[in-house]
C-alpha positions as CSV (number, residue, x, y, z in Angstrom):
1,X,0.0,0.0,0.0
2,X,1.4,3.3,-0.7
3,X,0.5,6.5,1.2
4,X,1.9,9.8,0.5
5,X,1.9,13.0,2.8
6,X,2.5,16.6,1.1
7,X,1.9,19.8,2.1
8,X,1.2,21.1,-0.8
9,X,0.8,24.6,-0.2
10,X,-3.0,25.4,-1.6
11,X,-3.5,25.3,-5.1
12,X,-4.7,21.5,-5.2
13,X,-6.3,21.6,-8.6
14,X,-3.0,22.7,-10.5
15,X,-1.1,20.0,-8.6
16,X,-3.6,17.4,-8.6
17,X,-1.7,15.4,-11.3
18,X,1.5,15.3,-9.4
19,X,0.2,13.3,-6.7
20,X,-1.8,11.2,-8.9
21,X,1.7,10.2,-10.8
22,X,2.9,9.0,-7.8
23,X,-0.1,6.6,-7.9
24,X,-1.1,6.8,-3.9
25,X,-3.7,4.2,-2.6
26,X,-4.2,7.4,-0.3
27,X,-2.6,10.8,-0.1
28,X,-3.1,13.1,2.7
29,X,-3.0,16.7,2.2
30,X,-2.3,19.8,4.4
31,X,-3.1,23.2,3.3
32,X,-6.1,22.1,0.9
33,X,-9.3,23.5,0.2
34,X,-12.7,22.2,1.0
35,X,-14.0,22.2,-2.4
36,X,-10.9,20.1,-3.9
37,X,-11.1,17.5,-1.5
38,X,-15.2,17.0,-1.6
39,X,-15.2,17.3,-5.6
40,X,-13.1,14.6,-6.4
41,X,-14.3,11.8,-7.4
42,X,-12.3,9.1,-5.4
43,X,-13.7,5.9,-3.4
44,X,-12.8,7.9,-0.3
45,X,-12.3,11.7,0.9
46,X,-12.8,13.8,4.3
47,X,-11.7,17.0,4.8
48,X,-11.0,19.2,8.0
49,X,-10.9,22.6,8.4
50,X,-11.8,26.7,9.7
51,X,-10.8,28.0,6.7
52,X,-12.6,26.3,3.4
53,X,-9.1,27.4,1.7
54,X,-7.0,25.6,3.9
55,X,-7.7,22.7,5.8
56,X,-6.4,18.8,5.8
57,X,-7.7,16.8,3.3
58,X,-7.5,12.9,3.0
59,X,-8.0,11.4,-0.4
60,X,-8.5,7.2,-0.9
61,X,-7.7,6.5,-4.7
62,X,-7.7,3.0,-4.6
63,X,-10.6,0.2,-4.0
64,X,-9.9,-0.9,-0.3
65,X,-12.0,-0.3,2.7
66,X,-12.0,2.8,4.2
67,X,-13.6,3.8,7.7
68,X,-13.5,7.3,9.3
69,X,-13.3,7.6,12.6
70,X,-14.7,10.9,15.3
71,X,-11.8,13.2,15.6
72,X,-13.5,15.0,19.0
73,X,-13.3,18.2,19.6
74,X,-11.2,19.8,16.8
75,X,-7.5,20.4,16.7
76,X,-5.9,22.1,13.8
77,X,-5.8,19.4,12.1
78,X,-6.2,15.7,12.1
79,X,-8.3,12.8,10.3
80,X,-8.3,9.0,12.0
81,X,-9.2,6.5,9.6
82,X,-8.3,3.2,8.5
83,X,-7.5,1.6,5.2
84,X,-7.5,-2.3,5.2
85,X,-7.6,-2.4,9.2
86,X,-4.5,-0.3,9.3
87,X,-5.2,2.3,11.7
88,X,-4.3,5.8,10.5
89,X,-3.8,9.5,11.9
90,X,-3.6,12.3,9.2
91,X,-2.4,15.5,10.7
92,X,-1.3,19.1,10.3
93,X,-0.1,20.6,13.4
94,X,-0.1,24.5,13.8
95,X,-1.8,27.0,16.0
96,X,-4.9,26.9,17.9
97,X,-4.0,29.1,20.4
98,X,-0.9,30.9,21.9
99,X,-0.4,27.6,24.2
100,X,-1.7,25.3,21.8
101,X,0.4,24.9,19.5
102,X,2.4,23.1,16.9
103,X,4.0,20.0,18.9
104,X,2.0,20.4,21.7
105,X,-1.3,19.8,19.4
106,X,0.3,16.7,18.5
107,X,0.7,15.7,22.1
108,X,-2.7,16.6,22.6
109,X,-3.9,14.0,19.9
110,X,-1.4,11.3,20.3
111,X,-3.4,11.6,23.6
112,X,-6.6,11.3,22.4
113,X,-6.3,8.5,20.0
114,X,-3.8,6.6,22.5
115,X,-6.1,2.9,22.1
116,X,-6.6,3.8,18.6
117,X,-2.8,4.3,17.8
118,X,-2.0,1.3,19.7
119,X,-3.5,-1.2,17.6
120,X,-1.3,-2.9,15.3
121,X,-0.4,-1.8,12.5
122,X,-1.0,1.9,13.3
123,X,0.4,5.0,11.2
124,X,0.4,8.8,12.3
125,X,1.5,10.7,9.3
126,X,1.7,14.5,8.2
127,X,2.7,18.0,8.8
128,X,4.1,17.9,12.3
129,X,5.8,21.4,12.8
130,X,8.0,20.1,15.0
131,X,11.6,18.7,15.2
132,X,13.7,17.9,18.5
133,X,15.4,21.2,17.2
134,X,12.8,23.6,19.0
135,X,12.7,21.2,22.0
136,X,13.5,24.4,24.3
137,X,10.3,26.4,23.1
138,X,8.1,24.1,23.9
139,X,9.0,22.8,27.8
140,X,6.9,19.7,28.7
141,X,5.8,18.7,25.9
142,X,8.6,19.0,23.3
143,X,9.3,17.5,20.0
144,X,11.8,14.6,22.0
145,X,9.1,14.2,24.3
146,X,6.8,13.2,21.6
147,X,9.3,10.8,20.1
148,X,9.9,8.9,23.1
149,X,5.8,8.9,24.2
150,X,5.4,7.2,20.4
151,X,8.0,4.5,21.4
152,X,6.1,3.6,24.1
153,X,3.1,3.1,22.0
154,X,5.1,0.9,19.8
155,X,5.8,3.8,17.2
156,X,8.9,4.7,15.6
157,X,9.3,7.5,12.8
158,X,10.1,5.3,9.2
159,X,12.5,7.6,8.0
160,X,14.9,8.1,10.9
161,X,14.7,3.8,11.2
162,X,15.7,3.5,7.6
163,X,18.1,5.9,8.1
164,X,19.5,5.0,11.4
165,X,19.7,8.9,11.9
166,X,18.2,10.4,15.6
167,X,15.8,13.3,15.7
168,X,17.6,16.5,15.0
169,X,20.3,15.1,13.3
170,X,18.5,14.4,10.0
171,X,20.1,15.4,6.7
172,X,17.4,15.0,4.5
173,X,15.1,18.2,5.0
174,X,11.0,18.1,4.0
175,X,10.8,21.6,4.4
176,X,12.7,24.8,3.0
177,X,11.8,27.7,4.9
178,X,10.3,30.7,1.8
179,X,11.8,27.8,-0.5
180,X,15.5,28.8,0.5
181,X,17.9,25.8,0.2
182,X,19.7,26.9,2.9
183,X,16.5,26.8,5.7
184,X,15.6,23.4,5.6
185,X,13.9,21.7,8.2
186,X,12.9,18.0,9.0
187,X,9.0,18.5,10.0
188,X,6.8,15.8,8.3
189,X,7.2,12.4,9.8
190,X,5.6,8.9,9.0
191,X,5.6,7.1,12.6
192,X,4.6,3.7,12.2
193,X,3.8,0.4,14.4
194,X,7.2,-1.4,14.7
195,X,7.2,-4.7,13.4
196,X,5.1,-3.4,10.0
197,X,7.9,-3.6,7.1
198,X,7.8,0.0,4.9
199,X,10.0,1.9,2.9
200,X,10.0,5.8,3.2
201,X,11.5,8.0,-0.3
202,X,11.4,11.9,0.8
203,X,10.5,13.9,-2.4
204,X,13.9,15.6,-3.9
205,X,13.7,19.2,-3.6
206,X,14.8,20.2,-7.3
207,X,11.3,17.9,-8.3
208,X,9.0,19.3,-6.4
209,X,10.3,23.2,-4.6
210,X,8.6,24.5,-7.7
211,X,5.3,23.7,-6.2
212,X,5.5,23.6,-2.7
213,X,8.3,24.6,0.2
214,X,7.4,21.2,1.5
215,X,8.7,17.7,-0.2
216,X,6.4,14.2,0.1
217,X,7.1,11.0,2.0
218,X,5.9,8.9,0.0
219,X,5.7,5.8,2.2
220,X,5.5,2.2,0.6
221,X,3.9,-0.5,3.3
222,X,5.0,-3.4,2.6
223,X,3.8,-6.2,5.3
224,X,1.3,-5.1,8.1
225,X,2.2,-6.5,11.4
226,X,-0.1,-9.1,13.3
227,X,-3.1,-7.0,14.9
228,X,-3.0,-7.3,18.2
């Protein structure tokens, strides 16, 4: 199964067909619109949002079986749903409020969807915001923090597995700050349930920094775990 996550910086319809060649079962997208997301014409979609603009979208292209899930009450942003019994988490983290905020609204669903994470195989995947860099500006509930509170739910980030690379140390960057080579970040994260065999490629900037500041993971699951 192959699930993608970009950011692709609004403007959906003109990009459409770059996702599609990537031919995702699903593809979840940060900073969509409403209308892009509920007019296509796809075996699954759900779309969350304030701003009709700019919200998360979650798009199934394939013929599997899909199941949403309730989200509670709204943080910006996140989908559960599942796709073949694999548990999933789509997410954008950014501001709800001054205290609420970036890794801290991942906390604050990790927290929420604690039994439903911890079902094997699981998958939280998006736009995190966050990256053991910042650790210091957010005090109790840093970027590390969140790392380690995954491991205990039996979730590891793909790409730093594959790589053998620790958080804050990544060379690969899925972000480039006002799409300057030179501020690049490592932000969007695929954690998934250890003992489910996948394969994470991060987009190369040259392909897609004409499009978006952000690059895909395009993640490639290749065994699902035993549920437990």
């Amino acid at each position: 199964m192959r699930i993608i996550s970009w950011n692709c910086a609004m403007g959906f319809a003109k990009k459409r067909h770059l996702v599609e060649a990537l031919q995702p079962d699903v593809a979840i997208l940060p900073e969509v619109s409403m209308k892009a997301i509920t007019e296509s014409d796809v075996p699954f979609k759900s779309w969350v949002g304030s701003n009709p603009n700019k919200g998360l979208g979650v798009l199934g292209f394939t013929d599997r079986t899909y199941e949403e899930f309730p989200a509670g009450r709204l943080l910006p942003w996140h989908v559960p749903f599942s796709v073949d019994g694999i548990n999933i988490i789509a997410l954008w983290a950014h501001v709800h409020t001054r205290q609420l905020r970036y890794v801290r609204v991942t906390h604050e669903i990790v927290d929420r969807h604690a039994e439903f994470l911890q079902h094997q195989p699981s998958l939280l995947i998006g736009d995190f915001n966050s990256n053991t860099a910042w650790d210091r500006e957010h005090p109790g509930q840093s970027h590390s923090m969140l790392v380690d509170k995954l491991a205990g739910m039996g979730l590891h980030s793909v790409h730093h597995r594959q790589e053998d690379v620790p958080h804050g140390a990544e060379v690969v960057k899925t972000y480039f700050h006002t799409k300057k080579l030179h501020f690049g970040h490592h932000i969007d994260y695929a954690f998934l349930s250890e003992g489910t065999q996948a394969s994470l490629v991060v987009g190369r900037q040259e392909d897609w920094l004409p499009y978006s500041d952000h690059m895909p993971l395009i993640l490639d699951v290749e065994r699902a775990a035993n549920r437990v």
